[in-house]
N, C-alpha and C positions, 0 to 999 in steps of 0.2 A: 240708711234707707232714704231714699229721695222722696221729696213729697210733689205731688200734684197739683200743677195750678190751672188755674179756670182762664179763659179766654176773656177777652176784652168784652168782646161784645155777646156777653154769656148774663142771660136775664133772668134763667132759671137753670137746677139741676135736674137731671134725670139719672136715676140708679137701675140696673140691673141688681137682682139679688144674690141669686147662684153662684161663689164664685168672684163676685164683684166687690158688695159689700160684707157678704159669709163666705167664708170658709168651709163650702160644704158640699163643694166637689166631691174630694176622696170618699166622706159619706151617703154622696148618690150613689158613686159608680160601686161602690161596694154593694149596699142595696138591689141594685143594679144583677150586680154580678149572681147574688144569691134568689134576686124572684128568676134569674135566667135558669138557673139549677135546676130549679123547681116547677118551671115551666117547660125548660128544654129546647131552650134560646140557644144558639149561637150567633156570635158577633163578634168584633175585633175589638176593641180598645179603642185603635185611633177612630173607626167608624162610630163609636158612639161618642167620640171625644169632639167629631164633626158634627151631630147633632146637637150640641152643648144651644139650650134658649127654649129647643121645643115641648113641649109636654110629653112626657111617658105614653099616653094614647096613641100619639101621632107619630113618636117614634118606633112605637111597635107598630102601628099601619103601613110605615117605612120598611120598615123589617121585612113585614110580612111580602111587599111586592119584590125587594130589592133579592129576600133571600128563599122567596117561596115558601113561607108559613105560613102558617092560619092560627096564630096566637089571636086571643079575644085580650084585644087593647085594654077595654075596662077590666078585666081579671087581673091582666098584668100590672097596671097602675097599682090596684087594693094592693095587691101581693106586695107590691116594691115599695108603698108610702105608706107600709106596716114596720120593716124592716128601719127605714129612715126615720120612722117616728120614735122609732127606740132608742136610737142612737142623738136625735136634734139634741139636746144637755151639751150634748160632746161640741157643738159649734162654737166656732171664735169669729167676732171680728176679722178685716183685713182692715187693717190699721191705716195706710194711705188714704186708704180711701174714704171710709171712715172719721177721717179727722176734716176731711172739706165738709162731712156732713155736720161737726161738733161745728168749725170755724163757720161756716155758713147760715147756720141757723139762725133766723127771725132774720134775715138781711135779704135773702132772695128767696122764690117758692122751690120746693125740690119734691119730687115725688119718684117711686119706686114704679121699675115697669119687670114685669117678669112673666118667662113663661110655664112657671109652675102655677100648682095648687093655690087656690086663697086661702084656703086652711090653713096649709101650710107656709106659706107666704106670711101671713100675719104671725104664727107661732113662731118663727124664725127671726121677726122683727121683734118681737116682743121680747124672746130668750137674750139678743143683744142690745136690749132698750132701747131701740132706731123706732120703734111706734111713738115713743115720744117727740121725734126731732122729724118724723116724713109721715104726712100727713093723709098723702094719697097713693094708695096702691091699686094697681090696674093689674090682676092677674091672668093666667088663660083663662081664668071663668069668667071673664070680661069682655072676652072680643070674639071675633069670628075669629078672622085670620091673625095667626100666629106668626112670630119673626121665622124666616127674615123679612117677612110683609112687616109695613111701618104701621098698623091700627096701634098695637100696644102704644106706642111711644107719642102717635099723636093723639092720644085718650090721654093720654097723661098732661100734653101741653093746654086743653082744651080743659081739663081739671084746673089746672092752672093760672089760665088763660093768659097765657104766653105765646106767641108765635113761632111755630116751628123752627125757623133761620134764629132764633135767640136764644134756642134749646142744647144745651150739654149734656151729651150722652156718656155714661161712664160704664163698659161692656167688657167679659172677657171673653166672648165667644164672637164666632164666625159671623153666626147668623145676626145674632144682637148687633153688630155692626154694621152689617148690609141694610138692616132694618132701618139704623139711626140713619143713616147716606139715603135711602128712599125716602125717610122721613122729611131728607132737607135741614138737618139738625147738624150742628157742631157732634164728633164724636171722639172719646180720648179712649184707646185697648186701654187698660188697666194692669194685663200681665206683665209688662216689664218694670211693673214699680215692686213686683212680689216674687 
């Protein structure tokens, strides 16, 4: 496995969670798959796999214009951040990534940007002991606009207070990337180290 290195001129980190630093994709999209059952959701796979950053809420808003539903966003969230909450035990580390947070630690500031839950966000951080080593999380219940808008990530730099151009963004989604590129931030995909 190849490890990850940081830019020259990289002052601080910036983490996505989803995906990035956990391993808990398969565990959304399953979730996922089972509040859709139960609501009586249709969607594709790769069309929610294109969603990958945004909040449950927002992507059932999506849902509802792109495919003409009138799912109630807050219903479907409960329903799906029940399901996942049974399963969080089951998350792993993603090790690459993971390991710039061990190596880095007390040397530069690094802070998580995500666009989940803060509930969920911290128990996630806390199940892979990463609350101890990142210090500031900015979740969707933190901003207005969600990625691919840059607020998450520059909430982060400004916790920080680091300058966006000195900021390394480490994402494995779409949006999370377009975010980091608006933000004017360093950004590194993540998925071809895993």
């Amino acid at each position: 496995m190849k490890s990850i290195n940081i830019y020259t001129d990289t002052k601080a980190l910036i983490f996505d969670l989803d995906g990035t630093l956990a391993d808990t994709m398969p565990l959304h999209f399953e979730a996922w798959k089972k509040a859709a059952e139960i609501m009586g959701v249709t969607y594709s796979f790769e069309w929610l796999s294109a969603c990958a950053g945004m909040p449950s809420s927002k992507i059932i808003e999506k849902l509802n214009r792109e495919y003409n539903h009138s799912i109630d966003p807050q219903e479907f969230s409960v329903i799906k951040e029940e399901f996942f909450a049974k399963e969080m035990h089951k998350i792993t580390e993603i090790k690459p990534v993971t390991d710039l947070v061990y190596k880095y630690h007390n040397q530069i500031p690094m802070a998580v940007g995500t666009g989940g839950k803060k509930n969920i966000a911290q128990e996630t951080m806390e199940i892979l002991g990463l609350d101890k080593y990142i210090p500031i999380l900015v979740s969707a219940d933190d901003v207005n606009n969600h990625k691919p808008e840059p607020e998450t990530f520059l909430k982060c730099a400004e916790l920080m207070g680091v300058e966006p151009k000195f900021c390394q963004v480490f994402e494995d989604g779409l949006l999370g990337i377009q975010a980091a590129e608006k933000a004017g931030m360093m950004v590194t995909d993540v998925t071809p180290y895993y």
